[in-house]
RODO-2510 file (C-alpha; in nm, 4 decimals, decimal comma):
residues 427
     n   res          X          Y          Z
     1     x     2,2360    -0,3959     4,2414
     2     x     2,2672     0,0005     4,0887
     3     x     2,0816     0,1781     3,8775
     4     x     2,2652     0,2080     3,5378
     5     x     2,2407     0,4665     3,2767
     6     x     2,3855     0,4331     2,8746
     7     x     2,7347     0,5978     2,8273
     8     x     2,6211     0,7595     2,4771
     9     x     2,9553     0,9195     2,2480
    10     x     2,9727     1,0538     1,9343
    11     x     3,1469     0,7230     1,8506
    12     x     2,8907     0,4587     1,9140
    13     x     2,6216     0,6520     1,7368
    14     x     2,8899     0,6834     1,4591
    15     x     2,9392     0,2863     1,4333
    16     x     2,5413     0,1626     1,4831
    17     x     2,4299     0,1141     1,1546
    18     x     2,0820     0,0094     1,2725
    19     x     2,0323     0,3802     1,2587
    20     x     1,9697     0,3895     0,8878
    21     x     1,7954     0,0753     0,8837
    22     x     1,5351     0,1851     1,0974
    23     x     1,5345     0,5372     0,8910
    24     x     1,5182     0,4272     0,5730
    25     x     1,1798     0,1499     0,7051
    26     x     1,0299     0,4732     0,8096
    27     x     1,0900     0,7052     0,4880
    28     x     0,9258     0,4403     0,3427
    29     x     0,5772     0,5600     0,4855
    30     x     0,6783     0,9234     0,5529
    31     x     0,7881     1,0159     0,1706
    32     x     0,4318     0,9032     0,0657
    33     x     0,2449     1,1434     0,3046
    34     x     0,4970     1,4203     0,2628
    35     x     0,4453     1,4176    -0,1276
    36     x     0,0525     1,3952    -0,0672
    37     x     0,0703     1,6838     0,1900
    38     x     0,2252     1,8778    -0,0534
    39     x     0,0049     1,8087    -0,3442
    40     x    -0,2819     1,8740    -0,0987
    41     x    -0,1522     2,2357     0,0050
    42     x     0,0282     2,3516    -0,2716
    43     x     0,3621     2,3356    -0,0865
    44     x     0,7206     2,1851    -0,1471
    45     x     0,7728     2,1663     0,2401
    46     x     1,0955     1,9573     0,2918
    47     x     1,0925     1,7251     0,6245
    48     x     1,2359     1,9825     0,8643
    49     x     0,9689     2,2259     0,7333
    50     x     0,6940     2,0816     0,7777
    51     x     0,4837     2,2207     1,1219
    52     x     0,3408     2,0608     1,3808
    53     x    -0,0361     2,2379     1,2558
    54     x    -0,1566     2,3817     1,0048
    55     x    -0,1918     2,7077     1,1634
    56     x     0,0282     2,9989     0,9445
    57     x     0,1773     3,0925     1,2443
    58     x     0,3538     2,7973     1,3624
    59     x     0,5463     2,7216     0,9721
    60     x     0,8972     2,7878     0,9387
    61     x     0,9650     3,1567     0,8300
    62     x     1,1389     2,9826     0,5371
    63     x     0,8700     2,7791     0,4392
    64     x     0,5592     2,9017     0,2054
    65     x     0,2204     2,9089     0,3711
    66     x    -0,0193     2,6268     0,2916
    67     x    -0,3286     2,7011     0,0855
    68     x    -0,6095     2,4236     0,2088
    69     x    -0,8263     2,3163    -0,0710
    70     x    -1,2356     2,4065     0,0831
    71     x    -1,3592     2,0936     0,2311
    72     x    -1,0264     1,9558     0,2483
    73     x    -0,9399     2,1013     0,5945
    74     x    -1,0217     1,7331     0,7951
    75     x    -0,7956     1,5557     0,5236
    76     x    -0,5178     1,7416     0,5511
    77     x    -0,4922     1,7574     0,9449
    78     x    -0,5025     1,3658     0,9240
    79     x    -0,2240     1,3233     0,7024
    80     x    -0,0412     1,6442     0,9010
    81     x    -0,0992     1,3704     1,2289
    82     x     0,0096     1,0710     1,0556
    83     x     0,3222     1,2029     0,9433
    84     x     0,4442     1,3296     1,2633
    85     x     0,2940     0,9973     1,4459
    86     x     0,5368     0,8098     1,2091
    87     x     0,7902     1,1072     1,2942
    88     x     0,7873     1,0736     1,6343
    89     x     0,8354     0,6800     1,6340
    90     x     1,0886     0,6842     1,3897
    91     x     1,2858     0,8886     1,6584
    92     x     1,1703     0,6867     1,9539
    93     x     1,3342     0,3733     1,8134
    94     x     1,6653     0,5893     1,7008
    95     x     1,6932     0,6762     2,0559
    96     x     1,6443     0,3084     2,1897
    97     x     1,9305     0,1663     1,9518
    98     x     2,1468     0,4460     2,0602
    99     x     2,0851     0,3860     2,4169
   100     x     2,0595    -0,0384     2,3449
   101     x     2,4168    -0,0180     2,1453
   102     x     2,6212     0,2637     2,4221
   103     x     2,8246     0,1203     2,6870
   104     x     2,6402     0,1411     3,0635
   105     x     2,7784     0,2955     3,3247
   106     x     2,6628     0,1644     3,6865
   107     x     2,5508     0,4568     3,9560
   108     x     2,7518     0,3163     4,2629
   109     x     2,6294     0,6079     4,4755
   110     x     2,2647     0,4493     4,4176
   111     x     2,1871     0,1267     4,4670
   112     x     1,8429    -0,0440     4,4482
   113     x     1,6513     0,0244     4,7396
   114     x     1,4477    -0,2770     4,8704
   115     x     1,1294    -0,1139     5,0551
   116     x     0,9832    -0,4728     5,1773
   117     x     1,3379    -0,4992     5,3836
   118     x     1,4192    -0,3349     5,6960
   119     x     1,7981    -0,2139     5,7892
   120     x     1,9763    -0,3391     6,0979
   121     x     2,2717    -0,2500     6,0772
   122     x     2,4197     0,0829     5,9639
   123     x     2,5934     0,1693     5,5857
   124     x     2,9684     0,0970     5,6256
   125     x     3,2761     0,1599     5,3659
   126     x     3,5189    -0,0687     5,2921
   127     x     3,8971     0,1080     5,2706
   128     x     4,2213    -0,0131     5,1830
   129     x     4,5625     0,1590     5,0938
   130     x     4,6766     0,1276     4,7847
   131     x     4,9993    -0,1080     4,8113
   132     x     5,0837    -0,0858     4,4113
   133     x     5,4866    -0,0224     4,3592
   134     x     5,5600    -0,0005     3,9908
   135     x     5,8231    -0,2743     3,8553
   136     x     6,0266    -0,2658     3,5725
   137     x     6,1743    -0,5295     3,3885
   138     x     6,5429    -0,5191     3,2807
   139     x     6,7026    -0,6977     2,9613
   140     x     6,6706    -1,0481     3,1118
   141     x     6,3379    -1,0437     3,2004
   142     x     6,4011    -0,9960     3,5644
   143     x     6,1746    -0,7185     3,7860
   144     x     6,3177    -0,4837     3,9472
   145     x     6,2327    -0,1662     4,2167
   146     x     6,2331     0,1318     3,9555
   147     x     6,2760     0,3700     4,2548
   148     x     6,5583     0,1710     4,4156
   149     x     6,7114     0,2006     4,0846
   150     x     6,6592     0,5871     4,0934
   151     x     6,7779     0,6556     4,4350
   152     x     6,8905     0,3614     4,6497
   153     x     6,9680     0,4888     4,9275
   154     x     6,6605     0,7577     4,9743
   155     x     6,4192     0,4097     4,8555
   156     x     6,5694     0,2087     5,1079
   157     x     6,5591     0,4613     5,4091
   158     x     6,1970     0,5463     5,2946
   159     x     6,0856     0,1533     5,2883
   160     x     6,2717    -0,0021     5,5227
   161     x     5,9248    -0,2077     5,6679
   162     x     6,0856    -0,4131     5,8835
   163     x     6,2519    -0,0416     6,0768
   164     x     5,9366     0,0796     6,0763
   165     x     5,7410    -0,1534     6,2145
   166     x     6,0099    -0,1936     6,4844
   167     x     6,0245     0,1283     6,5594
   168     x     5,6615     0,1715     6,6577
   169     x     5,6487    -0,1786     6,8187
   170     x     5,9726    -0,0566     7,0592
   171     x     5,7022     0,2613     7,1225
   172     x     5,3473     0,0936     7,1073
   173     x     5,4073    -0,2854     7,2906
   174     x     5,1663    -0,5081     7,1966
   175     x     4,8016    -0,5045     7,3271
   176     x     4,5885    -0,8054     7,4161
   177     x     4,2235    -0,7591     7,5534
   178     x     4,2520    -0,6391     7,8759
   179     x     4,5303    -0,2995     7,9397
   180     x     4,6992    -0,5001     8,1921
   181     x     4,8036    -0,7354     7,9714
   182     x     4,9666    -0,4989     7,7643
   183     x     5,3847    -0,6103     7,6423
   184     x     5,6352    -0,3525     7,7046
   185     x     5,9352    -0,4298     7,5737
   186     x     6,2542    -0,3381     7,7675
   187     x     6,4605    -0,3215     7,4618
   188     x     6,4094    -0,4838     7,1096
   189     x     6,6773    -0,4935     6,8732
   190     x     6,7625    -0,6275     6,5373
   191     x     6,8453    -0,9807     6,5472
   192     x     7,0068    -1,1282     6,2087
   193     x     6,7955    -1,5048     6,1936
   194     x     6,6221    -1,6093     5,9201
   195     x     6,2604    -1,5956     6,0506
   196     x     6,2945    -1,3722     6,3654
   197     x     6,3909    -1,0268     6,2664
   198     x     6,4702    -0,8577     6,6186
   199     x     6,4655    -0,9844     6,9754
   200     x     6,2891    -0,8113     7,2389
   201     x     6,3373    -0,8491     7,6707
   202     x     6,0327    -0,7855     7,8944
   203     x     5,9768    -0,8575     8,2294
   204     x     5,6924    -1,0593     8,3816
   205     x     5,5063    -0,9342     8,7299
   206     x     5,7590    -1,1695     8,9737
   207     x     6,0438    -0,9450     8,6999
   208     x     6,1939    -1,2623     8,5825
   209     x     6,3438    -1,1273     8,2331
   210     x     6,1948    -1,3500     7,9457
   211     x     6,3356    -1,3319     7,6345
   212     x     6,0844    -1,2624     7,2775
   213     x     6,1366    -1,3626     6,9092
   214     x     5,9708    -1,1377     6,6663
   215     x     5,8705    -1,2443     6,3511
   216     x     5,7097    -0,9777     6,1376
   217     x     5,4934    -1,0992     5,8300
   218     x     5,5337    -0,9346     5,4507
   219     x     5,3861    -0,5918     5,4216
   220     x     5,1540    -0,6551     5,1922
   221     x     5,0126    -1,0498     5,2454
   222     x     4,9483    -1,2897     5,5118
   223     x     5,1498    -1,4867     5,7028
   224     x     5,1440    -1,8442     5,6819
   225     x     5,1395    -2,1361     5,9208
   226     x     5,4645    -2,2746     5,7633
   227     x     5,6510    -1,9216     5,8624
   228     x     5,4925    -1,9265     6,2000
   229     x     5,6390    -2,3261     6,2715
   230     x     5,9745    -2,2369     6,0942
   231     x     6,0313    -1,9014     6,3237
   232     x     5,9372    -2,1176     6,6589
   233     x     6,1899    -2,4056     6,5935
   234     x     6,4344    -2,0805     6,5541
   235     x     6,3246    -1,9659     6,9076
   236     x     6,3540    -2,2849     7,0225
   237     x     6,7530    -2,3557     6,8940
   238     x     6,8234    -2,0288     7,0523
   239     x     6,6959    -2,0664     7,3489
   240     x     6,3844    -1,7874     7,3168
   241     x     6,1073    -1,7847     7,5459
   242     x     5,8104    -1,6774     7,3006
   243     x     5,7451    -1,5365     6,9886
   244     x     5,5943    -1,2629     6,8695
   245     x     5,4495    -1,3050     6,5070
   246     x     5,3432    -0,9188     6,3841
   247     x     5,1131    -0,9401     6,0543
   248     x     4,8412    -0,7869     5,8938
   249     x     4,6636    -1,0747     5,8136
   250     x     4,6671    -1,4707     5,8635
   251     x     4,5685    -1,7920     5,6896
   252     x     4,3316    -1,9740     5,8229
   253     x     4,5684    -2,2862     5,8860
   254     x     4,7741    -2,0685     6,1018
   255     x     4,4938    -1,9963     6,3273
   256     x     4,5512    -2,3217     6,4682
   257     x     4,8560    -2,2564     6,5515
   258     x     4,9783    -2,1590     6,8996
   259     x     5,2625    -2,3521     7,0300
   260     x     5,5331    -2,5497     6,8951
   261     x     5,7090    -2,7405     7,2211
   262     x     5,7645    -2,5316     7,5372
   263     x     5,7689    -2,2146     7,2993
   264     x     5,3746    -2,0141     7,2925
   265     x     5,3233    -1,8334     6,9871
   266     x     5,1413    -1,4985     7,0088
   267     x     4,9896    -1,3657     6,7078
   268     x     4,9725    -0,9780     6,6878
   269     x     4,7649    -0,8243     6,4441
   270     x     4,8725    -0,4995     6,2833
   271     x     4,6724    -0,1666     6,2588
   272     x     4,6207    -0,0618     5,8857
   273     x     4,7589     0,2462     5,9654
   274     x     5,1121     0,0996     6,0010
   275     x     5,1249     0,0890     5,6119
   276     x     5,1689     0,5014     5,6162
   277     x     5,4274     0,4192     5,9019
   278     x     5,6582     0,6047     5,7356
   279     x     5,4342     0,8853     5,7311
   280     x     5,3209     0,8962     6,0600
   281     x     5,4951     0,9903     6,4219
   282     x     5,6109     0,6377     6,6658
   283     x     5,4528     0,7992     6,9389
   284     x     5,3230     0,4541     7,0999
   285     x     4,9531     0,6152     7,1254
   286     x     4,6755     0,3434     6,9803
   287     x     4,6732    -0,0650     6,9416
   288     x     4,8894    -0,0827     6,6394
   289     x     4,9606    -0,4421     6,7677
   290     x     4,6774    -0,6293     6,9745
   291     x     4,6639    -0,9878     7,0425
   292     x     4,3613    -1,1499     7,0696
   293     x     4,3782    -1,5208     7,2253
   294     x     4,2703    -1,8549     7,1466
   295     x     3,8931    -1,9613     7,1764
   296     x     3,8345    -2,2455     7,4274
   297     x     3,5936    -2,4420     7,2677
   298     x     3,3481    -2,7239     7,3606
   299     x     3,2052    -2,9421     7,1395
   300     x     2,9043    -3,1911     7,2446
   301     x     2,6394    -3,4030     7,1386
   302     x     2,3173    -3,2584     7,1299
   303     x     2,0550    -3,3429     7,4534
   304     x     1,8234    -3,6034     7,2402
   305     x     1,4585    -3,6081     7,3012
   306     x     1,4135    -3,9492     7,4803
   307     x     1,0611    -3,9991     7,3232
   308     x     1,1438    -3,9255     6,9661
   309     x     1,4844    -3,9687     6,9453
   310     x     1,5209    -3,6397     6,8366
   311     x     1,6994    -3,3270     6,9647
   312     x     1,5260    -3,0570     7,0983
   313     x     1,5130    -2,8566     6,7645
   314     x     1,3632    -3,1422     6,6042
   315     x     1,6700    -3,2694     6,3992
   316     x     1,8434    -3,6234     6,4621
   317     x     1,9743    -3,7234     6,7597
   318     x     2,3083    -3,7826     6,6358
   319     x     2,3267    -3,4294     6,5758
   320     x     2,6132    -3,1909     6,7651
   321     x     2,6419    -2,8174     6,9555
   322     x     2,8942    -2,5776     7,0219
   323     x     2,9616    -2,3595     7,3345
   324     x     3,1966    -2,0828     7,3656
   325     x     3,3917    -2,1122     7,7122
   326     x     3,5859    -1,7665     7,6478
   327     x     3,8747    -1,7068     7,5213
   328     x     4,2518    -1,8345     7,6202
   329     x     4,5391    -1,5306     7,6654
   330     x     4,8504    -1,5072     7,7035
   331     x     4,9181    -1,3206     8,0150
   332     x     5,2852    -1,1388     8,0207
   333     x     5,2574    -1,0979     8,3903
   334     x     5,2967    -1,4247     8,4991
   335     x     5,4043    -1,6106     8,1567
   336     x     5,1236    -1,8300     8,1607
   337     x     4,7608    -1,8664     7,9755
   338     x     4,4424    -1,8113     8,1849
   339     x     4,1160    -1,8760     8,0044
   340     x     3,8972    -1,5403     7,9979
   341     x     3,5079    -1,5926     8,0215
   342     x     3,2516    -1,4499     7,7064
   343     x     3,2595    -1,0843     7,8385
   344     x     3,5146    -1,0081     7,5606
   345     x     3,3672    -1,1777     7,3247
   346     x     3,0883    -0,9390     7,0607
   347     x     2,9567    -1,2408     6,8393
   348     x     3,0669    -1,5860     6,7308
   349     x     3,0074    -1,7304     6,3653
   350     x     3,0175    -2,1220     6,3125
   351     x     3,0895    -2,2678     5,9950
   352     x     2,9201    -2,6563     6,0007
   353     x     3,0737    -2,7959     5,7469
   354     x     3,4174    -2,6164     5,6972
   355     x     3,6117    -2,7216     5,3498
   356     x     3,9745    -2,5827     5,4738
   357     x     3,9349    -2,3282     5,2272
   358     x     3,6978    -2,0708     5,2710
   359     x     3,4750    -1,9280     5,6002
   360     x     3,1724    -1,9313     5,4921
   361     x     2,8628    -1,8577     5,8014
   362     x     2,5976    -2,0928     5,8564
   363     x     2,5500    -1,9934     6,2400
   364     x     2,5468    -1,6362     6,3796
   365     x     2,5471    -1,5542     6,7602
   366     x     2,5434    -1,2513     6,9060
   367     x     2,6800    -1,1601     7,2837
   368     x     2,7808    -0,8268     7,2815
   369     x     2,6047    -0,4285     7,3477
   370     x     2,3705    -0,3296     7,5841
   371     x     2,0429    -0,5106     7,5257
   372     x     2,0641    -0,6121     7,2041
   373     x     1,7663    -0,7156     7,2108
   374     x     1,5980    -0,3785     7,2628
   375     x     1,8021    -0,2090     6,9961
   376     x     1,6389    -0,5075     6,7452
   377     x     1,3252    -0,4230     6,8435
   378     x     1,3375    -0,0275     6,8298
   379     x     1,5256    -0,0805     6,4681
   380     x     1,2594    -0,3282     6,3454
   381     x     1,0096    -0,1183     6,4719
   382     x     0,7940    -0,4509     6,5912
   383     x     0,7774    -0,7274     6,8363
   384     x     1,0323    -0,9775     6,8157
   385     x     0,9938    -1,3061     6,9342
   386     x     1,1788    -1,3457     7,2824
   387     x     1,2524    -1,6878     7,2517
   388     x     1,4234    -1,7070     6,8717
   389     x     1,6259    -1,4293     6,9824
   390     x     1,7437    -1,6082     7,2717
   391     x     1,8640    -1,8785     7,0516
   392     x     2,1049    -1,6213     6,8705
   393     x     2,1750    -1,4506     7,2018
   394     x     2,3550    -1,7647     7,3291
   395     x     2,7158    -1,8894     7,4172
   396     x     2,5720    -2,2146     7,3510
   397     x     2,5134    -2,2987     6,9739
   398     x     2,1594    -2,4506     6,8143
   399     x     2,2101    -2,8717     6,7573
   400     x     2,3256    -2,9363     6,3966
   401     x     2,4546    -3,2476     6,2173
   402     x     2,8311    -3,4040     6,2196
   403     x     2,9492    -3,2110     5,9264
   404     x     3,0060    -3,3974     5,6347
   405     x     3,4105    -3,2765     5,5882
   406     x     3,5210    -3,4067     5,9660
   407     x     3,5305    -3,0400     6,0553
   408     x     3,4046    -2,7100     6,1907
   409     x     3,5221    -2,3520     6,2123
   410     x     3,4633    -2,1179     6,4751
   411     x     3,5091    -1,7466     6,4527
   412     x     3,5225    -1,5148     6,7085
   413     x     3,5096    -1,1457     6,7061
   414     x     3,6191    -0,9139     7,0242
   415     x     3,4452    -0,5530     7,1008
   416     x     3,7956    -0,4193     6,9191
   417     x     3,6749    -0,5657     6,5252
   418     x     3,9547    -0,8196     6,6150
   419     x     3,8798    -1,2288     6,4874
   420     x     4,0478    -1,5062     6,5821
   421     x     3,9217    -1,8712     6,4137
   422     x     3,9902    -2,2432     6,5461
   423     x     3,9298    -2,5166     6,3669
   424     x     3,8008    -2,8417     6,5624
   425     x     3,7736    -3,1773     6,4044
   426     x     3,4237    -3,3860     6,4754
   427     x     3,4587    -3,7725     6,4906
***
């Protein structure tokens, strides 16, 4: 919520015609008193002459000086007041259709400030790079690149994504959690398939040479499960040992995704800043690529209380829990997948009842920083109960019912801002 002020122009006070109805309601009274005034005093004082008192020295210079009648003094000073009362809320409700009939324009640099609340968490920005290209349309109806058409061959050395992404993968590797687990490649080249776009040769610790697919998503989208399946069954024909899907962003579907047969599928998450790649140096320094690995997930039936049949948080004793085992990666060294523990892991969201369509958070646990706990309390400036926070400071969820779709969703978020999802189906 912002404050808002009225956009007033020339224009809008031009077209609101409630202007003159309100000013001709109130000539209506004023005309009366001006004519009596003036009759009073002696005067032929016109609306923008008449003073605010009846002192000589506050009248126009234009204007004649009033001559008050003897006795006459309390009359005139009443009908002097009632005109400019009249005045004055003649221009009050001007004002108010002016400002009523303008367009608003919303203050986003202040927002409503709710006093009763207290902030736990600090102001943050959301950024994006613009990824607009302009496209022209030529006498079929059919879009084209107006800057390819320009210059070809300068627009196709300047946004050649696919190069450029190679380029600083060949420099970068990709990064997973843990440094050690970092993939150098030993060469990557171009590879003409239809789904893999170059193939790259590393080496795992006992240097047995293993052979990568890479499959690099559209620069400005998500991939999709469908692309990651398609590019694995190409791995697989050509005898590939793992690919290596490079996007900015994922579906959800395809977070479920990470094998097809004997070949793993590693999804690497792009830095932002791989969008100005063309503007920026491959000198391998930062994650540009990080993988973060599948959750390992354990879903259970909630501990009943025998002499209620309820569960311990009072709900029924059909209801489930979730508890976060750690996290399963891909190790390069040795080609296999070892299952980390929650050390990695900064919080965890659950949605209960997930619809296949959107994330939306109904649980919220937090494992991460140094005594959280602490930093609550300092923030909040008060006590906080011990034993609610220990229920959000938990690998092990609080008991809620089956969900009502067949299924829940399970985010996870790493100290590097990275998120991986699974979904799990509940009987």
């Amino acid at each position: 919520m912002y404050e808002r002020v009225p956009h007033i122009t020339l224009k809008s006070i031009a077209n609101n015609t409630e202007i003159d109805t309100i000013y001709d309601s109130f000539q209506e009274k004023l005309e009366p008193l001006r004519s009596e005034l003036n009759q009073l005093l002696g005067t032929q004082w016109e609306e923008w002459e008449i003073p605010r008192s009846l002192d000589a020295s506050t009248a126009p210079a234009s204007a004649p000086s009033p001559t008050i009648p003897k006795g006459e003094e309390v009359r005139a000073e009443k009908l002097l007041a009632q005109w400019w009362k009249y005045r004055i809320a003649r221009q009050k409700e001007i004002d108010a259709s002016i400002a009523a009939k303008a367009d608003v324009e919303y203050l986003y640099d202040k927002p409503y400030e709710d006093k009763s609340k207290v902030r736990v968490a600090g102001p943050f920005t959301v950024e994006s790079i613009s990824p607009h290209r302009m496209l022209g349309v030529d006498e079929q109806g059919n879009p084209f690149d107006q800057l390819e058409a320009e210059d070809p061959a300068t627009h196709a050395e300047a946004h050649d994504f696919v190069e450029l992404i190679l380029n600083n993968l060949r420099k970068s590797g990709v990064q997973q959690d843990k440094k050690a687990d970092k993939i150098s490649f030993d060469s990557l080249e171009v590879f003409p398939g239809r789904y893999i776009v170059a193939e790259g040769i590393y080496r795992e610790e006992d240097g047995t040479r293993r052979r990568a697919a890479i499959h690099i998503g559209p620069e400005f989208g998500s991939i999709g499960r469908p692309d990651l399946v398609e590019a694995a069954r190409e791995a697989a024909d050509l005898g590939m040992d793992v690919v290596i899907a490079c996007g900015f962003n994922y579906d959800a579907q395809s977070t479920e995704f990470s094998r097809l047969g004997r070949i793993p599928v590693l999804k690497a998450r792009m830095n932002a800043d791989l969008h100005m790649a063309q503007d920026l140096a491959a000198t391998g320094a930062g994650n540009l690529f990080v993988i973060f690995g599948e959750p390992d997930i354990e879903v259970f039936p909630a501990v009943p209380d025998v002499s209620s049949g309820k569960s311990p948080d009072g709900t029924s004793g059909t209801d489930i829990q979730v508890r976060v085992l750690g996290v399963d990666i891909f190790d390069p060294r040795t080609g296999k997948v070892r299952s980390d523990d929650v050390d990695g892991i900064a919080c965890w969201f659950i949605d209960t009842n997930y619809n296949g369509e959107a994330f939306f958070v109904r649980h919220a646990y937090f494992l991460g920083a140094n005594d959280p706990y602490q930093s609550l309390k300092t923030t909040l400036k008060a006590e906080v109960d011990r034993e609610a926070w220990e229920t959000l400071n938990s690998d092990t969820s609080r008991p809620f019912p089956k969900p009502e779709t067949g299924r829940i969703a399970i985010k996870i978020i790493n100290h590097l801002g990275d998120e991986v999802m699974k979904v799990v189906r509940v009987g």
